[in-house]
C-alpha positions as CSV (number, residue, x, y, z in Angstrom):
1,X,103.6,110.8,63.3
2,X,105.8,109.2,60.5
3,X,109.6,110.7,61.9
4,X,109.4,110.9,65.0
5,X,111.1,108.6,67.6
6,X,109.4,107.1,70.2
7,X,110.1,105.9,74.2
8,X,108.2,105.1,77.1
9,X,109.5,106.0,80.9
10,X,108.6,103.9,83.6
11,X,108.3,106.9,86.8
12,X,107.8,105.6,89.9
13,X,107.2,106.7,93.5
14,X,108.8,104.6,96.3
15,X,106.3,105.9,99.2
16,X,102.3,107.6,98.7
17,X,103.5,111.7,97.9
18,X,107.3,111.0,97.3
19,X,108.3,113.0,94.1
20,X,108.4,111.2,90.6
21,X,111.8,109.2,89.5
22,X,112.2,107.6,86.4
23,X,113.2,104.0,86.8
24,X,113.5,103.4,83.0
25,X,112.8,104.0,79.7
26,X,112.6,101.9,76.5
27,X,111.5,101.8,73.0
28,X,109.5,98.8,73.9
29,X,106.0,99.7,74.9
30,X,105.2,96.5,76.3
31,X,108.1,95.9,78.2
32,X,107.1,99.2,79.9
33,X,103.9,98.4,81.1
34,X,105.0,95.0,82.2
35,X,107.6,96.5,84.3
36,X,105.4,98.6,86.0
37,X,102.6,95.6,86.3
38,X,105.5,94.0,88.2
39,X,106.8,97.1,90.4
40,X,103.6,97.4,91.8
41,X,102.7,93.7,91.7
42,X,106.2,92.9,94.0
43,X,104.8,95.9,96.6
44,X,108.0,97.6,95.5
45,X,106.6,101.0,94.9
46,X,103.5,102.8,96.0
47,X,102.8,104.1,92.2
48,X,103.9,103.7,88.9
49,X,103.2,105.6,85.5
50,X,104.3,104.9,82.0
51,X,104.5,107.8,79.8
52,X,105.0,108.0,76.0
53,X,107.4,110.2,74.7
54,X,108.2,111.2,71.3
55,X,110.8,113.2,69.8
56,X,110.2,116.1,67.2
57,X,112.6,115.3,64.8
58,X,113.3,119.0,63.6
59,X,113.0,121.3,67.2
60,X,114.6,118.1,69.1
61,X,112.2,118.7,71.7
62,X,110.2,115.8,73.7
63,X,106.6,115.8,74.4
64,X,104.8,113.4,76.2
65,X,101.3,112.0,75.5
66,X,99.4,110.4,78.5
């Protein structure tokens, strides 16, 4: 994927079937997944999900890979 940018969103969910927010994203994959380890580790959400995204560099679109 030589070109393209990539990001990771932290989306969490405050209470079980609230809708998805994003709570951060960062270029840093493994500050990412450690701030989701610790939102669910403090009890401060009832989910978390890290997504990567990555930017096409010619349509300026972003697609994300799970």
């Amino acid at each position: 994927m030589t070109g393209h940018q990539v990001h990771y969103e932290v989306f969490i969910r405050r209470a079980p079937g609230a809708a998805w927010k994003l709570d951060m994203a960062t270029e840093n994959r493994t500050a990412a997944v450690s701030a989701a380890e610790e939102l669910m580790a403090e009890g401060r959400v009832a989910a978390v999900r890290v997504t990567k995204e990555t930017l096409h560099p010619e349509t300026r679109e972003f697609q994300s890979i799970s």
